[in-house]
C-alpha positions as CSV (number, residue, x, y, z in Angstrom):
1,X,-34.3,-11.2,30.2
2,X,-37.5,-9.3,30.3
3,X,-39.0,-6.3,32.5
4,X,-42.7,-5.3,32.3
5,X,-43.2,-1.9,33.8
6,X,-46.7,-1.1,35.3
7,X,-48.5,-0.7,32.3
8,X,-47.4,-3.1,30.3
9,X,-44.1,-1.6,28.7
10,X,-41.8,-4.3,28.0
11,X,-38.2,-4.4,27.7
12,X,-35.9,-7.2,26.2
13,X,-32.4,-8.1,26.9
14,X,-30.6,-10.8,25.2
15,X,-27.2,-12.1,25.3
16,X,-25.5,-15.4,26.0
17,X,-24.1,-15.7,28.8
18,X,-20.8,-17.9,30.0
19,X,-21.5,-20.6,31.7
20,X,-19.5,-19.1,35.0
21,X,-23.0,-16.7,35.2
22,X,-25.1,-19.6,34.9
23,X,-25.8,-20.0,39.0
24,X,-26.0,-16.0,39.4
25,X,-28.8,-16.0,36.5
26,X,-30.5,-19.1,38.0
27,X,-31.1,-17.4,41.6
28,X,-32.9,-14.2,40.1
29,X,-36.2,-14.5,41.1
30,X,-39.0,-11.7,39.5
31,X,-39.5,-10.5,43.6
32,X,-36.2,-9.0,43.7
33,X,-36.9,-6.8,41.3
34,X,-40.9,-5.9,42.0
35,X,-42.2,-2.8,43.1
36,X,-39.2,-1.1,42.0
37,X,-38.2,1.6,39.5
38,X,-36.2,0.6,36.8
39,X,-34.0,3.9,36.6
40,X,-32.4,2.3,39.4
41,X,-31.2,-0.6,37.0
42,X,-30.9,1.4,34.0
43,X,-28.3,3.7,35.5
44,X,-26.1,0.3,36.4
45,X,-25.9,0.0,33.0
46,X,-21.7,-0.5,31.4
47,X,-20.8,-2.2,34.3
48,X,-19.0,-5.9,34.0
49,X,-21.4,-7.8,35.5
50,X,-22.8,-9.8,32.8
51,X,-26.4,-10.4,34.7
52,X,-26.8,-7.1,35.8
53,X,-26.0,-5.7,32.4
54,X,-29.0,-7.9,31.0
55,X,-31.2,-6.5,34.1
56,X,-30.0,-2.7,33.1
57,X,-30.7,-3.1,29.0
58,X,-34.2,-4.6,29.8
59,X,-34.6,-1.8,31.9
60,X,-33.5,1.0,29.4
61,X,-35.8,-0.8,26.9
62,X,-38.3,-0.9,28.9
63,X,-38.2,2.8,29.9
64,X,-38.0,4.2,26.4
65,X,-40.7,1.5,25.3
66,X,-42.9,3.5,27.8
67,X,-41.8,7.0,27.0
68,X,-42.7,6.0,22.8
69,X,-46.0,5.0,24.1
70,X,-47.1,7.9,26.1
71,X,-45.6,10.3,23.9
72,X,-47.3,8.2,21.1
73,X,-43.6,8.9,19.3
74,X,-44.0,7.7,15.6
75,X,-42.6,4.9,15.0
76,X,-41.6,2.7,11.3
77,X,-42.9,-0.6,11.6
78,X,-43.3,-0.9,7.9
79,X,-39.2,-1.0,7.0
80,X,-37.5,-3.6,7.3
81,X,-34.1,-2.6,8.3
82,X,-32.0,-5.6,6.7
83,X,-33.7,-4.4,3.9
84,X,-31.9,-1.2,3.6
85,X,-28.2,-2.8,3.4
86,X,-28.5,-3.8,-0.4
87,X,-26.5,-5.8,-1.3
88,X,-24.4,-5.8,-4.8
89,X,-21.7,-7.5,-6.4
90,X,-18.8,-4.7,-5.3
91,X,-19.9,-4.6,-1.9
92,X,-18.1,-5.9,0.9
93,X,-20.3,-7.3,3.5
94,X,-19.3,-7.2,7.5
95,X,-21.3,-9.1,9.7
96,X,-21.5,-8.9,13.3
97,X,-22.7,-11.6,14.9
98,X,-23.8,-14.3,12.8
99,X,-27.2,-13.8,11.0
100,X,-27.4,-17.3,8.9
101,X,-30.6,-15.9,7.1
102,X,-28.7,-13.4,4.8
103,X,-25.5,-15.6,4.0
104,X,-27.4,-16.6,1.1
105,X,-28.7,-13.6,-0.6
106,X,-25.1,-12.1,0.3
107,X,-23.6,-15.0,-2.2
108,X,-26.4,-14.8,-4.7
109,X,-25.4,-11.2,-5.1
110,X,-21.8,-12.1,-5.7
111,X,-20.9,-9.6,-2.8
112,X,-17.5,-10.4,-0.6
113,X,-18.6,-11.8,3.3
114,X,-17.0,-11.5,6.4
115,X,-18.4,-12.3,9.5
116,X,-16.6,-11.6,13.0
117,X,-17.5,-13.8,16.1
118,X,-16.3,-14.0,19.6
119,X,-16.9,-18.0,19.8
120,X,-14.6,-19.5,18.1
121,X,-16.3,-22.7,18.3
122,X,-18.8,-21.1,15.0
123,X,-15.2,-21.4,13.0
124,X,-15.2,-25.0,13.4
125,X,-18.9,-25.7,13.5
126,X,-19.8,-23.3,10.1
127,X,-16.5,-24.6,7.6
128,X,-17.8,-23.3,4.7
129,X,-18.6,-19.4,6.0
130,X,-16.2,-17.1,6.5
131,X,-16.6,-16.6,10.1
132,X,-13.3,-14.9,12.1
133,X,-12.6,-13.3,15.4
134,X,-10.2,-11.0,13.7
135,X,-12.2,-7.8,14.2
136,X,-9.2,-5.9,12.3
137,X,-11.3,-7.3,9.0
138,X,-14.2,-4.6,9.0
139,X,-11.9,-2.1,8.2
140,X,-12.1,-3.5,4.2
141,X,-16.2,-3.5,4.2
142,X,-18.6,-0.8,2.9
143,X,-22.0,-2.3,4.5
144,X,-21.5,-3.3,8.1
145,X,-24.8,-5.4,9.6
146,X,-24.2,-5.5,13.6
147,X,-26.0,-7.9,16.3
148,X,-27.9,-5.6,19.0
149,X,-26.1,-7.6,21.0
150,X,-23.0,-5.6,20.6
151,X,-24.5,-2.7,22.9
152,X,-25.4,-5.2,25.6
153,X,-21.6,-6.8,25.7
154,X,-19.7,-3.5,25.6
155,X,-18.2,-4.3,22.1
156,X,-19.9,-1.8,19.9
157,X,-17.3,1.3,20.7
158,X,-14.7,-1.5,19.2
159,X,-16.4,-2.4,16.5
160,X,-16.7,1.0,15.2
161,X,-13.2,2.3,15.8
162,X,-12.4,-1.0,12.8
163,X,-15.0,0.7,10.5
164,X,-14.3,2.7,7.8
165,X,-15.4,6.1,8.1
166,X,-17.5,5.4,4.5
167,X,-19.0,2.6,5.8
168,X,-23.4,2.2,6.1
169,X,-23.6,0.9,9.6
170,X,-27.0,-0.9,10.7
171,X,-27.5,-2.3,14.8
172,X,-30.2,-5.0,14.4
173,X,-31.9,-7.2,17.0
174,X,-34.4,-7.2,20.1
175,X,-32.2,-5.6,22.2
176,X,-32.3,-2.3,20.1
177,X,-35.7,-1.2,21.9
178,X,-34.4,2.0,22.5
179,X,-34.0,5.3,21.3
180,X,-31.5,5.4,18.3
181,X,-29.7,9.0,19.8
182,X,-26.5,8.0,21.1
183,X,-26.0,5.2,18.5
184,X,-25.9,8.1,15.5
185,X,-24.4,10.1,17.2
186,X,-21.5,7.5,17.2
187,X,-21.8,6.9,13.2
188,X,-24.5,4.5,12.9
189,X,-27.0,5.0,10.1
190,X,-29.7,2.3,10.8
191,X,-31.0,0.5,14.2
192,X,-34.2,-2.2,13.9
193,X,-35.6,-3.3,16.9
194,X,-38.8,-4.1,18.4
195,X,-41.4,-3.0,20.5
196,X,-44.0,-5.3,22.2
197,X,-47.4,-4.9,21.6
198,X,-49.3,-7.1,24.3
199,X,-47.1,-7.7,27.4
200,X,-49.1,-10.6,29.0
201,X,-49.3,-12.9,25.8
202,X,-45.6,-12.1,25.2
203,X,-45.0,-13.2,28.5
204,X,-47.1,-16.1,28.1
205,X,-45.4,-17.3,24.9
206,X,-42.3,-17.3,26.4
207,X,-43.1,-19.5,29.9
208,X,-44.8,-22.0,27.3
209,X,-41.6,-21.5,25.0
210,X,-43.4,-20.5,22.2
211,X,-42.4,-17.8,19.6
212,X,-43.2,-15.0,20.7
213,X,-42.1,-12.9,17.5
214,X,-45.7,-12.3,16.3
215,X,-46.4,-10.6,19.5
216,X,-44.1,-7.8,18.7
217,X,-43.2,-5.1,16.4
218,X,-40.3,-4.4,14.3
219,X,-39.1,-0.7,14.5
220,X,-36.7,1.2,12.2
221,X,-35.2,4.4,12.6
222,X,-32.6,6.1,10.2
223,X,-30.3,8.6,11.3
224,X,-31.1,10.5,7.7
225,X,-35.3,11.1,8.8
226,X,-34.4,10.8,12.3
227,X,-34.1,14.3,13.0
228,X,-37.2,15.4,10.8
229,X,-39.4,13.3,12.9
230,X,-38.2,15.2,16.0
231,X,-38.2,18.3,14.6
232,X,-42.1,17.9,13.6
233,X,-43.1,16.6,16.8
């Protein structure tokens, strides 16, 4: 899912859906939503409609995508927040979600991994990683790595009640397009997302199913400098 305010700011939402939503995802059509202000989607937002949840997230990116813009907000592109989970032989990984790309360097370190999943099917079709629905299993790990995703399905308020109060908590993903507030304020140290630079080859990339990764920006904002930057602005 993707909104493009007037302007250009551009807000993602991401999130497989079940396949019951499939027909109520299929009949959106861009009209429906043109011409209209997104606050009235954003404020929709923790509902339990699956579709209008996407529609609301894209909307709350795409409103704080416009405020960082006009406020010209100084933003991290430079960290890379998987980079600032080291990763050592004592640690204890959690995973979120699964992101394939570190499973190695977590094993080269010699660090425990556990990764928590709502499809099961990921337990059958990945055998050799330790992939559980048991979210019970966080409570052992010191460096917790969560899918955006978590914010856009409801599950993050879960997640953290299972983490230890010690833990280094990072949200990751294209979702996280927001401001990082109410995320440290629940405990979270780290949230990378991404900002798009040029709306109209974004959207181009995507109706000619291209990448479209190089026409955005990562972000990273950690709770320890957060308040600095506000505080000098």
């Amino acid at each position: 899912m993707v909104l493009v305010l007037k302007g250009g700011a551009t807000g993602i939402s991401y999130i497989l859906l079940p396949d019951s939503e499939e027909g109520a995802y299929n009949a959106l059509q861009p009209g429906q939503l043109t011409g209209r202000y997104p606050q009235e989607f954003a404020f929709e937002f923790g509902g339990d409609d699956p579709v209008r949840e996407m529609i609301g997230m894209a909307s709350i990116n795409a409103i704080c995508q416009y405020a960082m813009k006009e406020t010209n907000f100084p933003l991290d592109h430079t960290t890379n927040p998987l980079g600032l989970i080291s990763v050592n032989k004592e640690d204890r990984i959690g995973m979120v979600g699964l992101f394939s790309g570190l499973v190695s360097t977590i094993r080269k370190a010699g660090a425990k991994l556990v990764i928590i999943e709502k499809r099961e099917r990921l337990i059958e079709k990945y055998p050799d990683i330790p992939i559980t629905t048991d979210i019970t299993r966080l409570a052992g790990c010191n460096k917790i790595l969560c899918t955006g995703t978590t914010v856009l399905n409801n599950s993050l308020d879960d997640i953290l009640q299972h983490c230890s109060p010690a833990a280094f908590i990072s949200v990751v993903g294209p979702t996280a397009g927001y401001f990082p507030d109410p995320l440290f304020a629940c405990g979270v140290h780290v949230v990378g997302g991404r900002v798009v630079k040029d709306s109209t080859d974004f959207l181009r990339r995507l109706s000619e199913r291209e990448r479209w990764e190089d026409s955005t920006l990562k972000t990273c904002f950690q709770r320890n400098t957060y308040r600095t930057i506000l505080n000098n602005r």
